[in-house]
N, C-alpha and C positions, 0 to 999 in steps of 0.2 A: 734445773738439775746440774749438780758436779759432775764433772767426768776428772777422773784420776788413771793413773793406770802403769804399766811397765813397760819399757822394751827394754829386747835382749833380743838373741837367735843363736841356738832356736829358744822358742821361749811357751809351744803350747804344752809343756809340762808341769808348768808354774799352780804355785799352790797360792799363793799372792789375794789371786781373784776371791775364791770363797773364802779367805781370812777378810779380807776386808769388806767386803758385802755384808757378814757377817755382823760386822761393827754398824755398820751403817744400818741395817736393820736395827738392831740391836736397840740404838737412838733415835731412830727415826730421822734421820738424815736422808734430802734426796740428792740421793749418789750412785755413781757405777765408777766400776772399776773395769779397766779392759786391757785388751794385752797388745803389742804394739812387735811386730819383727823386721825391721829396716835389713835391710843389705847390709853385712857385713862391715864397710867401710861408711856408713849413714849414717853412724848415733848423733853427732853433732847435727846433722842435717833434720834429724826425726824430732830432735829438740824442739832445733827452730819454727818447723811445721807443727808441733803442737801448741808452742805459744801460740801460732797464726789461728789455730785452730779452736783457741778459748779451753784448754787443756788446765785443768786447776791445780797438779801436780803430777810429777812421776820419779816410779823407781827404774834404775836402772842395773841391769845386771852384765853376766858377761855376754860380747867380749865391751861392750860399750864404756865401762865405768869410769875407764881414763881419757875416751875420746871424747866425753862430751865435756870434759873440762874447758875446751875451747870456746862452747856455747851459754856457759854461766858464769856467776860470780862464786868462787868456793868458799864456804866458810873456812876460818882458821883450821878446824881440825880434819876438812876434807883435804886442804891443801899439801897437809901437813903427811897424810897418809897418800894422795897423789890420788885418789878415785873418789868418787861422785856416785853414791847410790840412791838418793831422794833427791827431788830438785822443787822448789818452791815458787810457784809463775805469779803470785801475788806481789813479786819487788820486781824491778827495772833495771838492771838486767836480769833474771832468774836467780835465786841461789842455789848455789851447791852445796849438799852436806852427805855425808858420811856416816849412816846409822849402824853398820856393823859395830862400832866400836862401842854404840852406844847400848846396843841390842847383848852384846857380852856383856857389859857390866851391869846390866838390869835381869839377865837371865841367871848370874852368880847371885844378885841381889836377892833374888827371888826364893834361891835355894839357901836362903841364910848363909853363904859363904861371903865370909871376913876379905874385901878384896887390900892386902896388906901382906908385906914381910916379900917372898921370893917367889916369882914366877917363869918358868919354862916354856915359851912359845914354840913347839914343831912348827917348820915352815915360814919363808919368808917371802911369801906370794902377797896379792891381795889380799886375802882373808888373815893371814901373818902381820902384815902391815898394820892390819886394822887392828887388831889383840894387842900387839907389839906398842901402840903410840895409846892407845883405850886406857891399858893401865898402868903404864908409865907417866900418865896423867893423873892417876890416881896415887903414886907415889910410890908405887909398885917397883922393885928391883928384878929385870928381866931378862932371863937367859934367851938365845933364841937360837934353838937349834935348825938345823938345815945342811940339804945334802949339797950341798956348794956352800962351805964356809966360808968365801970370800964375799955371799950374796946376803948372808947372817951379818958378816962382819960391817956390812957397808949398812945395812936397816937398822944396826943398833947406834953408830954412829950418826946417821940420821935425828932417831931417839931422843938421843944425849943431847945431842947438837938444839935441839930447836927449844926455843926462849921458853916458848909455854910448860915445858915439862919439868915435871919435880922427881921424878924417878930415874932410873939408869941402865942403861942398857947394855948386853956384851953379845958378841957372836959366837956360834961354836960351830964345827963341826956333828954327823949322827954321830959320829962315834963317841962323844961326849954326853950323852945322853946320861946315863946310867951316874957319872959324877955328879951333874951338876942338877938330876933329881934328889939324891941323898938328900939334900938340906931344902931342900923347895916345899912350896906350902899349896901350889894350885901348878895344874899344867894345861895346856892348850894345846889340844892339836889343833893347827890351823892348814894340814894335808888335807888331800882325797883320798888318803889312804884308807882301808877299810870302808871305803864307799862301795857297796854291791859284793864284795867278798870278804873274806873271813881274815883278814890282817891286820894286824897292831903296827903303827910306826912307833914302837915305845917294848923293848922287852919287859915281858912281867914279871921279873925278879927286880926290875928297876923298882916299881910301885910301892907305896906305901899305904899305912894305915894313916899318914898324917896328910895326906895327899886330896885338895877337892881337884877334881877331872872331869872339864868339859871339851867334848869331841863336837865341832862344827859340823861333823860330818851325820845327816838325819837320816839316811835311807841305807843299811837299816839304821833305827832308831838306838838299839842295843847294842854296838859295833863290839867288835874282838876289844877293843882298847878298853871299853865301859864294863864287859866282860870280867875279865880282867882286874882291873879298877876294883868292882865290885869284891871281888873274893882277895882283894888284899886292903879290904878295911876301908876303903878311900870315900868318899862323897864323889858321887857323879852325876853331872847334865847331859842330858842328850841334848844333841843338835839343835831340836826340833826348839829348845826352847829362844835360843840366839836365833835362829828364822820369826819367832813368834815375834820379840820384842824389837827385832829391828825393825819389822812390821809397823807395831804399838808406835812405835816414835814418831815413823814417820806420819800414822793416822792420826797422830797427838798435832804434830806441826801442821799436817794440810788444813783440818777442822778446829784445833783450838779447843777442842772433847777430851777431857780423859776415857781413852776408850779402853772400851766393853773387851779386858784379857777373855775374861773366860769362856764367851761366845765368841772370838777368834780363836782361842785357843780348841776350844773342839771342833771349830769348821778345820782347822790346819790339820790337827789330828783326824778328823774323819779322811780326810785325803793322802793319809799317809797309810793308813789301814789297807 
């Protein structure tokens, strides 16, 4: 039997587990999935202990994503974004890779959104990062707003800067928000804004009808931003769907299966109910 699995802390809230069990069933695969919560200061240590431990992969969440870069080898576009959220124990040293970025542009894919012309990143956190270099990869030209414009200004210059990208990146301040969606053809919130309460980090006179909008953020599922979104014409993804597919990736890397979306996708969604 596989054993795969996640750490983070805290981390018994994780939807993870019945997404990929899911799959595994699904194919008939023997595997488990389990959950892993090291001390605060342990991700690289919890790493090492799962190599020791015959570990066939794992994800990793917060606050671990940038600590265990010490304990792998990061691929180029984990490197490139600075955190590690799937790691691969089949190579010598481990590899580290980065499925958020990969999980955004499979979950646009999915909604038929053209990922092309001008994008709008909220936020220059991790989850910013990951959106911010995902489609500037793609050739994607990328605003990125945040409330510390000097912390925008410095991740687009990152962007720019690195060999592998064919797209381009600027910084802004919030308060630019509202200009530099005018002309934009996709937006990302990559805050926790609207996570558990009813707020938009994006006012709704900004919005458009020419606008797809996907909100990272899955609980609720409908956030004020998608809301919103909705009744000015726009295409929208909820969260859940960038959780599902960075999932897919990395159950595609660990097994070498095209896996089973749509029995992960109703295990995730049952658990979001």
């Amino acid at each position: 039997m596989d054993v795969y699995g996640l750490i983070g802390n805290p981390v018994g809230h994780s939807l993870s587990p019945p997404m990929h069990e899911a799959g595994y069933e699904q194919l008939g695969i023997d595997a488990r999935y389990v959950t892993f919560e090291p001390p605060e200061d342990g991700g690289a240590e919890a790493v090492r202990s799962a190599a020791n431990l015959g570990v066939s992969g794992l994800n990793v969440t917060i606050p671990f994503k940038q600590d265990v870069l010490d304990a792998v080898e990061p691929d180029d576009l984990a490197a490139r974004i600075g955190a590690v959220n799937t790691i691969d124990f089949s190579t010598d040293p481990p590899t580290g890779h980065n499925t958020d970025a990969v999980g955004l542009v499979r979950a646009l894919e999915h909604h038929d959104v053209s990922i092309s012309g001008r994008a709008v990143v909220v936020g220059a956190g991790g989850a910013g990062r990951a959106a911010a270099f995902g489609l500037a990869d793609r050739s994607v030209t990328v605003d990125i707003a945040n409330r510390t414009t000097e912390k925008a200004t410095a991740l687009a210059e990152e962007v720019t800067s690195a060999d592998a990208v064919s797209g381009t990146a600027t910084g802004h301040g919030l308060d630019a928000i509202e200009e530099i969606l005018a002309d934009a053809d996709l937006l990302v919130n990559a805050t926790s804004v609207g996570m558990e309460e009813d707020r938009s980090p994006v006012p709704a006179e900004a919005l458009h009808g020419d606008l797809a909008v996907l909100d990272a953020v899955y609980s609720p599922l409908e956030t004020r931003l998608l809301k919103d979104a909705q009744a000015a014409g726009a295409t929208t993804v909820d969260g859940a769907w960038m959780l599902l597919y960075q999932g897919v990736e990395a159950f595609e890397r660990w097994t070498g299966e095209s896996a089973p979306v749509g029995a992960m996708n109703d295990a995730l969604r049952g658990g979001l109910e």
